[in-house]
C-alpha positions in Angstrom: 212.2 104.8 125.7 208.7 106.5 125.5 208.9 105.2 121.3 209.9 102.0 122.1 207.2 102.1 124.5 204.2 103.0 121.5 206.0 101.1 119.0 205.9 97.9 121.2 202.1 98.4 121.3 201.9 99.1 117.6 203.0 95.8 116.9 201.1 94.1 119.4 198.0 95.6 117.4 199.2 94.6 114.6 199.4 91.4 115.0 196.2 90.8 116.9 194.0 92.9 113.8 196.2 90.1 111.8 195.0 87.3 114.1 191.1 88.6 113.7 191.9 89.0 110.1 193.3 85.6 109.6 190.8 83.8 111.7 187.8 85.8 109.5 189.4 84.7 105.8 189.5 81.0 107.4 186.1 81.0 108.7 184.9 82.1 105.3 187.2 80.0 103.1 185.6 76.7 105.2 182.2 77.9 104.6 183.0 78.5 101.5 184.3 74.9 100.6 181.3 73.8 103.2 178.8 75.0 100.7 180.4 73.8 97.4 180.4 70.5 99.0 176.5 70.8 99.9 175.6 71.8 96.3 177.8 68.8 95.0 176.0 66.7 96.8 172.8 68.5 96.0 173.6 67.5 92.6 174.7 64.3 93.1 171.5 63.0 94.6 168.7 64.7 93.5 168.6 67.9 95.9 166.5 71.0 95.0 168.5 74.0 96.1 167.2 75.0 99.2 165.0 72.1 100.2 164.9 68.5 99.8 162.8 66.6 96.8 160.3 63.9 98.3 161.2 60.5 99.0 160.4 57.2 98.2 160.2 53.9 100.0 161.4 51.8 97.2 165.3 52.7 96.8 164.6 51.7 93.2 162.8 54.9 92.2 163.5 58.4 93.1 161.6 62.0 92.6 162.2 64.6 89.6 160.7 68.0 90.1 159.4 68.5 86.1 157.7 71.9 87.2 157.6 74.8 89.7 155.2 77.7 89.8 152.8 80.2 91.8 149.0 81.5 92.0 148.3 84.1 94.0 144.9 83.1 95.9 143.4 83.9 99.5 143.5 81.9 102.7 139.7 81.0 102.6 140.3 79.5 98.9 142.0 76.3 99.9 144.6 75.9 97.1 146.0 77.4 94.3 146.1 74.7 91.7 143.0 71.4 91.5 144.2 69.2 88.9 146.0 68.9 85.7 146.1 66.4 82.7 148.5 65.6 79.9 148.0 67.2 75.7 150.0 65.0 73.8 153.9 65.6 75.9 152.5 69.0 77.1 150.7 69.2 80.6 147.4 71.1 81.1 147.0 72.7 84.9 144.1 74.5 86.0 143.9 77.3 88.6 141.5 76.8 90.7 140.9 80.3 92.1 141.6 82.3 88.5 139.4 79.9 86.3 142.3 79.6 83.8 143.8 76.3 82.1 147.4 76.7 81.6 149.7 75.0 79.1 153.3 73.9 80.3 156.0 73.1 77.4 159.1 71.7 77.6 158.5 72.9 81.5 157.6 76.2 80.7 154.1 77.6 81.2 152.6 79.4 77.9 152.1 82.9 78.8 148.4 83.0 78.0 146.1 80.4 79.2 144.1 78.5 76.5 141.3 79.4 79.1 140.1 82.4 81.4 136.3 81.9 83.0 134.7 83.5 85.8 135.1 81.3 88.9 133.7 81.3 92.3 136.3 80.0 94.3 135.9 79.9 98.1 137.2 77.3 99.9 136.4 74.4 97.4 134.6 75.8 94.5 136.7 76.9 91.4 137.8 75.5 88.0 137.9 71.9 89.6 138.5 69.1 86.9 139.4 68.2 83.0 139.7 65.3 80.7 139.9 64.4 77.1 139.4 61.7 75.1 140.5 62.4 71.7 144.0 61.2 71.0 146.2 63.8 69.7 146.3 64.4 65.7 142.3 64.0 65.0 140.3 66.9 63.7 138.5 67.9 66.6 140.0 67.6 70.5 137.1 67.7 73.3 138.1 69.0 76.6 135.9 68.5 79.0 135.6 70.9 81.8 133.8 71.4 85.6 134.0 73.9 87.4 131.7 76.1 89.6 130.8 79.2 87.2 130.0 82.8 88.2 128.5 85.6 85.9 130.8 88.3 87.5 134.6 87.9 88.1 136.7 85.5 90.0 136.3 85.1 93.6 132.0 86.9 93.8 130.6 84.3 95.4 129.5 85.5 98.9 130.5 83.7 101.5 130.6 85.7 105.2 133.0 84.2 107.2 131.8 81.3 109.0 131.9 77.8 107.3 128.7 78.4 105.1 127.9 80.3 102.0 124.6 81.9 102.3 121.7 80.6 99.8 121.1 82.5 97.0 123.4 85.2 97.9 125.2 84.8 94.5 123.7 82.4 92.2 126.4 80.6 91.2 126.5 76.8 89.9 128.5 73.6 89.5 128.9 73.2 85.5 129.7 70.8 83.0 131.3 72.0 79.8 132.5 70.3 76.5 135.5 72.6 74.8 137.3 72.4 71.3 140.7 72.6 71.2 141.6 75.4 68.5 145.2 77.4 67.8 145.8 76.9 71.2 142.8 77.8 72.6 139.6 76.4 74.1 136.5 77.8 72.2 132.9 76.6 71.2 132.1 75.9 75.1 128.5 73.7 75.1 127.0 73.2 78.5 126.8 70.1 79.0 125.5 69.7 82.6 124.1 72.1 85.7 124.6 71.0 89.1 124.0 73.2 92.3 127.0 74.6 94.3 125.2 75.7 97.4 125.1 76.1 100.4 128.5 75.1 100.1 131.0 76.3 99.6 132.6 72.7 100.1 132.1 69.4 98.8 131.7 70.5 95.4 134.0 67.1 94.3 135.5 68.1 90.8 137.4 64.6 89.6 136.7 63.9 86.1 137.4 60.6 84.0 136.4 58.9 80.4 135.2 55.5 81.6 135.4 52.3 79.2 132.3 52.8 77.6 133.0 56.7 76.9 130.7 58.3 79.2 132.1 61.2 81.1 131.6 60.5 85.0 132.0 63.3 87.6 132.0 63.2 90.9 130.5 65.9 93.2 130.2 66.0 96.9 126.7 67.1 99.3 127.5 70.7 98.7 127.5 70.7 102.6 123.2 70.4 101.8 122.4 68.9 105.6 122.4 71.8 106.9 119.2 73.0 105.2 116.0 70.6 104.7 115.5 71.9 101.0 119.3 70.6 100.3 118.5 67.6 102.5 118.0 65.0 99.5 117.0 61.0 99.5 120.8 61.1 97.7 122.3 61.8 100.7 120.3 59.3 102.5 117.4 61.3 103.9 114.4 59.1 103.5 111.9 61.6 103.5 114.3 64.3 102.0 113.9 66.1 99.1 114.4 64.9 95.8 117.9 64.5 94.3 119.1 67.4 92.5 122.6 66.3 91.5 124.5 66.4 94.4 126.1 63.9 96.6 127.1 61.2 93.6 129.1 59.8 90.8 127.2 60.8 87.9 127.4 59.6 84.4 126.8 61.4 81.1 127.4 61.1 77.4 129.8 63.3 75.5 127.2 64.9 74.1 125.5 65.8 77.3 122.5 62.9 77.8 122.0 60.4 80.1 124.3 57.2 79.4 123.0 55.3 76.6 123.0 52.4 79.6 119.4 53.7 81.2 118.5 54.9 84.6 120.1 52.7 86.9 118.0 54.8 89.6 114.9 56.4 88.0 114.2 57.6 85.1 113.3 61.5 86.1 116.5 63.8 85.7 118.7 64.5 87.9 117.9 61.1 89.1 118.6 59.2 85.6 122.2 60.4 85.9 123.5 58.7 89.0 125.9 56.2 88.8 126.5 56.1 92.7 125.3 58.3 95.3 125.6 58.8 99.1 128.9 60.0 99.0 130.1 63.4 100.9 132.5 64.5 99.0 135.3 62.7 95.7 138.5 64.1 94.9 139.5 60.6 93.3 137.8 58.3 90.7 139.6 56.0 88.0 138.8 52.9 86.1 140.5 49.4 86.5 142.7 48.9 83.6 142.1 45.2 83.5 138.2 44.7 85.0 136.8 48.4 83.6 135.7 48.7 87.4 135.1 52.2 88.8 137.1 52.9 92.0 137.0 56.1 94.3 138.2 57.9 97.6 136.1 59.8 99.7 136.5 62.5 102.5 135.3 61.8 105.9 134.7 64.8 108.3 137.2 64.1 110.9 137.3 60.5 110.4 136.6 57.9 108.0 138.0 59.0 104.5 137.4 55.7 102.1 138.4 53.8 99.2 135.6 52.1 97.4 135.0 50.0 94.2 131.8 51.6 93.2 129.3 49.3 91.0 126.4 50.5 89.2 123.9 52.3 91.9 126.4 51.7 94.5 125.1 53.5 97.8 128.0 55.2 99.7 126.0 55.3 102.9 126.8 59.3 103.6 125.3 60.9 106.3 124.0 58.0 107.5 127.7 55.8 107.9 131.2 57.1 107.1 133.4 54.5 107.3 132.3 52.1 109.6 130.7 53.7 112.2 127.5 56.3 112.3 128.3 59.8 112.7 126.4 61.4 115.6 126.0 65.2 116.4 128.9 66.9 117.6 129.2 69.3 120.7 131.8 71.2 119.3 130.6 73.9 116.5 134.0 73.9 114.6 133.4 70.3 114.3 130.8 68.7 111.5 130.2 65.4 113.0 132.0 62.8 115.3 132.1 58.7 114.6 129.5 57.2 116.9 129.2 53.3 117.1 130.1 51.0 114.3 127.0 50.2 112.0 125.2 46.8 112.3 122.6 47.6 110.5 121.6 49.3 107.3 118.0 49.5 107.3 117.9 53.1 107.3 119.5 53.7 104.4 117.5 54.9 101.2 117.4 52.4 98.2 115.2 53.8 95.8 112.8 51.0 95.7 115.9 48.7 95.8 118.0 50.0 92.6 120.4 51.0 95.2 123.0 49.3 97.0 125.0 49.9 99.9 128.2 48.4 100.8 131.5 48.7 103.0 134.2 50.3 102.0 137.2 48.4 100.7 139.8 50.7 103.0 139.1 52.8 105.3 141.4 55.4 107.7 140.1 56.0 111.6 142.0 59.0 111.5 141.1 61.4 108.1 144.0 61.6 105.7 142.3 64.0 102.9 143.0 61.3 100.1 142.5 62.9 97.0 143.5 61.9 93.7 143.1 58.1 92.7 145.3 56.6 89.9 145.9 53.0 88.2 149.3 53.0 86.9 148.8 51.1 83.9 152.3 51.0 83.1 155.2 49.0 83.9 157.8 51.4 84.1 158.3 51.4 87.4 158.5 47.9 88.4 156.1 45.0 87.3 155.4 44.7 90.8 153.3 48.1 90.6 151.4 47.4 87.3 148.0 48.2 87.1 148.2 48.7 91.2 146.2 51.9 93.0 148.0 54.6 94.1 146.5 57.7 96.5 147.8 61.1 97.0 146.9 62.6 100.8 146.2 66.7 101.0 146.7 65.9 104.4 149.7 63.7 104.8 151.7 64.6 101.4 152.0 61.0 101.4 151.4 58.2 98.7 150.1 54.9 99.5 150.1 52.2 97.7 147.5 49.0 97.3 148.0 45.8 95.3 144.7 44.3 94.5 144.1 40.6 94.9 143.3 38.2 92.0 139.8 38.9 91.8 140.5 41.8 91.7 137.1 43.5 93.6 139.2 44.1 97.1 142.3 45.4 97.9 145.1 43.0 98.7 146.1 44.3 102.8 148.1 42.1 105.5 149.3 42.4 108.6 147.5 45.3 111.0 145.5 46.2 107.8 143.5 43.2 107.2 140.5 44.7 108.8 140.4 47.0 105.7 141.1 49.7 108.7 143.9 52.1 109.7 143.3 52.6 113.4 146.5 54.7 113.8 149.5 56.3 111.2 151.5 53.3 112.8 150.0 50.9 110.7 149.8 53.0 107.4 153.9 52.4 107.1 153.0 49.1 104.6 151.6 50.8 102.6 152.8 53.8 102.2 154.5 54.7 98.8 156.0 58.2 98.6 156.1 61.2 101.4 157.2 65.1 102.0 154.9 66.0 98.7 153.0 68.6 101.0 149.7 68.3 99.7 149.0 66.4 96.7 145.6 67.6 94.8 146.2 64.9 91.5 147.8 62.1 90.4 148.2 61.2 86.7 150.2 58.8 84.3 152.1 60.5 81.6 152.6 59.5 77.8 156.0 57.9 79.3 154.5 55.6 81.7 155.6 57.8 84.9 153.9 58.5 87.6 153.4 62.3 88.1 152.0 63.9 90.9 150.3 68.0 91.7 151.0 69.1 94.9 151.3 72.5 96.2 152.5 74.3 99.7 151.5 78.0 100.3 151.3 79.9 97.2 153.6 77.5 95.2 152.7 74.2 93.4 154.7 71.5 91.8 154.6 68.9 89.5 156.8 65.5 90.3 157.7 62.5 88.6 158.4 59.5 89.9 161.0 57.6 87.7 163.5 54.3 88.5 166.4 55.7 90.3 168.6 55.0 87.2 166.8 57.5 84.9 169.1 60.7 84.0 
C-alpha cells in the first residue's frame, strides 16, 4: 500500500514536469514562428531589423537605408556627421568633430579618410561643408572645403561650460580651403578665405554650393557676435556697429579665392566686397534654382522664426533686428537668447549701406523653430514630375521633410490653405507640406548621379544615409 502510495505521486509529478515542459516548448515554438513572421515581413516591406525605416507621405515612393555608421563625439559637440556630397557614384561624408572626409564605396567606408585636419568642434564648429565642381575624369578635381581650423588637435578650442566660448582663448578661425583630389587623397590645400569663429561657438553656418556663374558661396552665421560690441557689426544690423568682418552673410568668392568677378555689390573694402547677403543669424541650407539660377536659403531663428528666403544680390535678412516677422525683444529667461516681440511694420532701422542693401520678408516662415537645415532643388524627375525642380527641407529638429512647389514666377513659394500667410503658426498646419518623417535629425540633403533624393541624418552616435526611390525600385 505504502508503494502504491509513492508511486501514485511519482506519476502525478511526472505528468505535471510534462505539463510545464510541454507548455515551455509551445510557448517557444510560437515565438519562434512569431518572429520568423516579423522578419518576413521585415523583408517584405522595407523594415530595418530592429527599428522601422522612415516614411513617406506619397505611397509612391518609399525609403532605402544606402549607409549606416558611427563617430564617437561629445555631448557639447552637437553631431557627429555635417554634410556629405557625391565623387562620381561614391559619397564623400565629413565628420564634423574629427576633421576627416570619408569616402563610402559600394556602401562601404574607405578605411583611411582622404582627409584628417585639426578641428575645433564645440557645439557648431568643425569640418562644416564641401563642394566640387569639376566633373569626374578631368585632370585636376577641386574640393572645396570650410571648416573651423585649430593649430593643435581636434576638440582645443576652449569653451567653459556656459553657452559662450571665451575670446581669444584659442585662436581658432572659420576657413576656406581649395583641395586637389590625388590617389585618393586631398593634398595641395590653398587658403582660400578667413573668417572669424568667435565668440561662438555657434552660428558658424558651414553650407557650401557652386552657383551658375562658378563662384563658390558660403554661408556663415553671427558667430553669436551680439553679445560683445567689438563683434557687434553694421552686418548684423547694428547701425553704429562695427565694421563687417565676415560674419552674419552669404558670401561670394571665386575659385581662385578673389572677390566675384561681379564687383562689390556692398562696398568695395574687404570683407565687405564679399557679401552677397547679410543679416542673417545663422544658414545650414543654400541652393540655386535649376531653372531661374536664383539663390534660395533657410535660416535658424532662436526659439522662433526659422525662414526660407529667395536671396537676391545684397539681400538684407533683417537679423537681430526681425526674425521672421516679428522683432525679437530681450528675454527674462538666461537659457533663452531672445523672444518674438510684435510683428514689424517698419524697417527704418535696418542698415543699408547707403542703400546697396535690401531687406525683405521671408518667403516661409515657422512660429514655432523647426531647425531646417539643408535646402535642395531636385532637379530630377525620378520621382514624379510633380516634384521636378521643387524645394525640399530637412528639419534637425523634426526629422521631417517638407516639401514646396514654387509658383510660375517662380520668386515665391506656391502655399494654400492655412499656409497662405507664408506662416506656420502651429505643427497642425505643416501636415501639407510635409514630405518625409522619422529621419531623426537630418544635417544634408543632396541629389545623387541617379536622380534620387538622399538624405544625412544622424541619432546619438549613429548617422545614416537614405534614399528616397519610387516604391517600385528593387
Amino acid at each position: 500500500m505504502k508503494y502504491s502510495y509513492i508511486a501514485f505521486h511519482l506519476f502525478n509529478i511526472c505528468i505535471r514536469m510534462s505539463i510545464i515542459v510541454l507548455t515551455i516548448m509551445t510557448s517557444f515554438f510560437i515565438f519562434l514562428i512569431l518572429t520568423l513572421t516579423q522578419s518576413e515581413n521585415d523583408r517584405l516591406y522595407g523594415v530595418e531589423s530592429g527599428s522601422h525605416l522612415p516614411t513617406i507621405s506619397d505611397r509612391n515612393l518609399k525609403v532605402q537605408l544606402i549607409y549606416e555608421g558611427k563617430f564617437e563625439f561629445e555631448p557639447n559637440q552637437i553631431s557627429p556627421v555635417s554634410s556629405f556630397t557625391f565623387f562620381g557614384n561614391d559619397i564623400l561624408v565629413l565628420s564634423k568633430n574629427k576633421g576627416t572626409v570619408n569616402r563610402i564605396v559600394n556602401g562601404t567606408m574607405l578605411e583611411e579618410p582622404l582627409l584628417d585636419v585639426n578641428v575645433a568642434n564645440k557645439r557648431e564648429r568643425g569640418m562644416l561643408g564641401i563642394t566640387t565642381s569639376a566633373p569626374i575624369g578631368s585632370n585636376v578635381i577641386p574640393f572645396f572645403l570650410y571648416y573651423t581650423e585649430t593649430k593643435k588637435m581636434d576638440g582645443t578650442d576652449i569653451c567653459p561650460k556656459t553657452y559662450y566660448c571665451i575670446p581669444g582663448s584659442d585662436k581658432v578661425e572659420n576657413r576656406l580651403y581649395r583641395y586637389e583630389y590625388v590617389d585618393n587623397k586631398l593634398i595641395n590645400p590653398k587658403l582660400l578665405l578667413r573668417l572669424p569663429a568667435e565668440p561662438g561657438p555657434s552660428h558658424n553656418g558651414g553650407a557650401l554650393r557652386i552657383g551658375p556663374d562658378n563662384n563658390i558661396y558660403i554661408t556663415i552665421g553671427d558667430l553669436v557676435g551680439s553679445v560683445n560690441k567689438t563683434s557687434s557689426t553694421r552686418a548684423q544690423n547694428f547701425k553704429t556697429g562695427t565694421n563687417p568682418d565676415g560674419r552674419a552673410g552669404i558670401l561670394q568668392i571665386t575659385q581662385d579665392g578673389k572677390p566675384a568677378s561681379a564687383g562689390p555689390l556692398l562696398g568695395k573694402e574687404f570683407p565687405l566686397n564679399l557679401y552677397f547677403a547679410y543679416g542673417i543669424r545663422n544658414s545650414f541650407g543654400i541652393d540655386f534654382d535649376p531653372i531661374t539660377g536664383n539663390l534660395w536659403d533657410t535660416e535658424n531663428g532662436p526659439e522662433y522664426g526659422d525662414e526660407i528666403n529667395m536671396v537676391e544680390p545684397g539681400f538684407n535678412s533683417g537679423w537681430i533686428t526681425i526674425q521672421g516677422e516679428w522683432k525679437p525683444t530681450a528675454s527674462s529667461d538666461p537659457n533663452r537668447d531672445l523672444v518674438a516681440g510684435n510683428k514689424v511694420l517698419n524697417y527704418s532701422s535696418l542698415t543699408t549701406f547707403e542703400g546697396k542693401g535690401k531687406y525683405s520678408p521671408p518667403e516661409f516662415t515657422w512660429r514655432n523653430t523647426v531647425g531646417p537645415t539643408s535646402l535642395k532643388f531636385l532637379d530630377s524627375n525620378k520621382l514624379g514630375k510633380k516634384y521636378e525642380n521643387d524645394i525640399f527641407v530637412g528639419s534637425v529638429n523634426l526629422g521631417t521633410i517638407f516639401h514646396f512647389d514654387l509658383n510660375s514666377a517662380r520668386k515665391d513659394l506656391n502655399l494654400k490653405g492655412a499656409l497662405e500667410d507664408k506662416v506656420a503658426d502651429n505643427h497642425n498646419e505643416l501636415k501639407d507640406i510635409i514630405f518625409g518623417e522619422g529621419f531623426s535629425k537630418i544635417t544634408d540633403i543632396e541629389v545623387g548621379p541617379d536622380g534620387y533624393l538622399y538624405i544625412l541624418s544622424y541619432k546619438g552616435q549613429s548617422y545614416n544615409i537614405y534614399r528616397v526611390v519610387p516604391k517600385d525600385l528593387n
